[in-house]
C-alpha positions in Angstrom: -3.2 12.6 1.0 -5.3 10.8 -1.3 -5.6 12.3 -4.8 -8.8 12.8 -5.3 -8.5 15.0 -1.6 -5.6 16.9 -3.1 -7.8 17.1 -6.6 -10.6 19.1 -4.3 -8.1 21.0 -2.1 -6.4 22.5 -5.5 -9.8 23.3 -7.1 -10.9 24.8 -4.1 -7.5 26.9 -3.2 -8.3 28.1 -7.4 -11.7 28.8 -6.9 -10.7 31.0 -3.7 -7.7 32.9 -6.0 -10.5 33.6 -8.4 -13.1 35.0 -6.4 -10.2 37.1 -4.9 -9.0 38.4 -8.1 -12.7 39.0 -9.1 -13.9 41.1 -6.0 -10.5 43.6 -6.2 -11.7 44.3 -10.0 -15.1 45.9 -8.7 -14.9 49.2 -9.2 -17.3 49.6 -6.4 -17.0 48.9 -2.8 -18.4 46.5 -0.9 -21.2 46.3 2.0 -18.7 47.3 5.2 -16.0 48.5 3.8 -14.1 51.8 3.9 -14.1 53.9 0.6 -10.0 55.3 0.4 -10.4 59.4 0.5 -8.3 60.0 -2.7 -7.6 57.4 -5.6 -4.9 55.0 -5.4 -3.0 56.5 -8.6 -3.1 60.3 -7.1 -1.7 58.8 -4.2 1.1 57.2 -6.1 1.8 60.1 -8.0 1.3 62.4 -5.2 4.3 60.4 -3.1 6.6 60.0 -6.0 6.5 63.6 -6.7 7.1 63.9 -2.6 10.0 61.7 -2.8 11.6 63.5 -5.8 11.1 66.7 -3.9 12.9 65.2 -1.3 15.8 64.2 -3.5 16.5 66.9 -5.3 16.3 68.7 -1.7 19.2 66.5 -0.6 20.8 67.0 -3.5 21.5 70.5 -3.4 22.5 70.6 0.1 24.7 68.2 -0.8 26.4 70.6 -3.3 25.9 73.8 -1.0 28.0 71.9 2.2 30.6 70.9 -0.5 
């Protein structure tokens, strides 16, 4: 490739990255798109607490079979 192609294909390729990175900050959702149910950090926290439920679960099995 010439350089002044893979000058335009780079500035381009940044120029989609930004624009990306730009329309995930928006708090808002956009024309067409789904709105999630619950927030993303409740979910997180609502899984992790699952999973260490889980564990400690396991865990005490574990030591009632032994």
């Amino acid at each position: 490739m010439t350089r002044t192609r893979d000058f335009h294909r780079f500035h381009r390729w940044t120029a989609q990255l930004r624009r990306r990175s730009l329309r995930n900050a928006l708090p808002e959702p956009r024309e067409g798109e789904l709105q999630p149910t619950y927030p993303v950090s409740e979910v997180r926290c609502r899984e992790w607490q699952r999973d260490q439920l889980h564990d400690l679960t396991e865990l005490e099995e574990r030591e009632a079979i032994a």
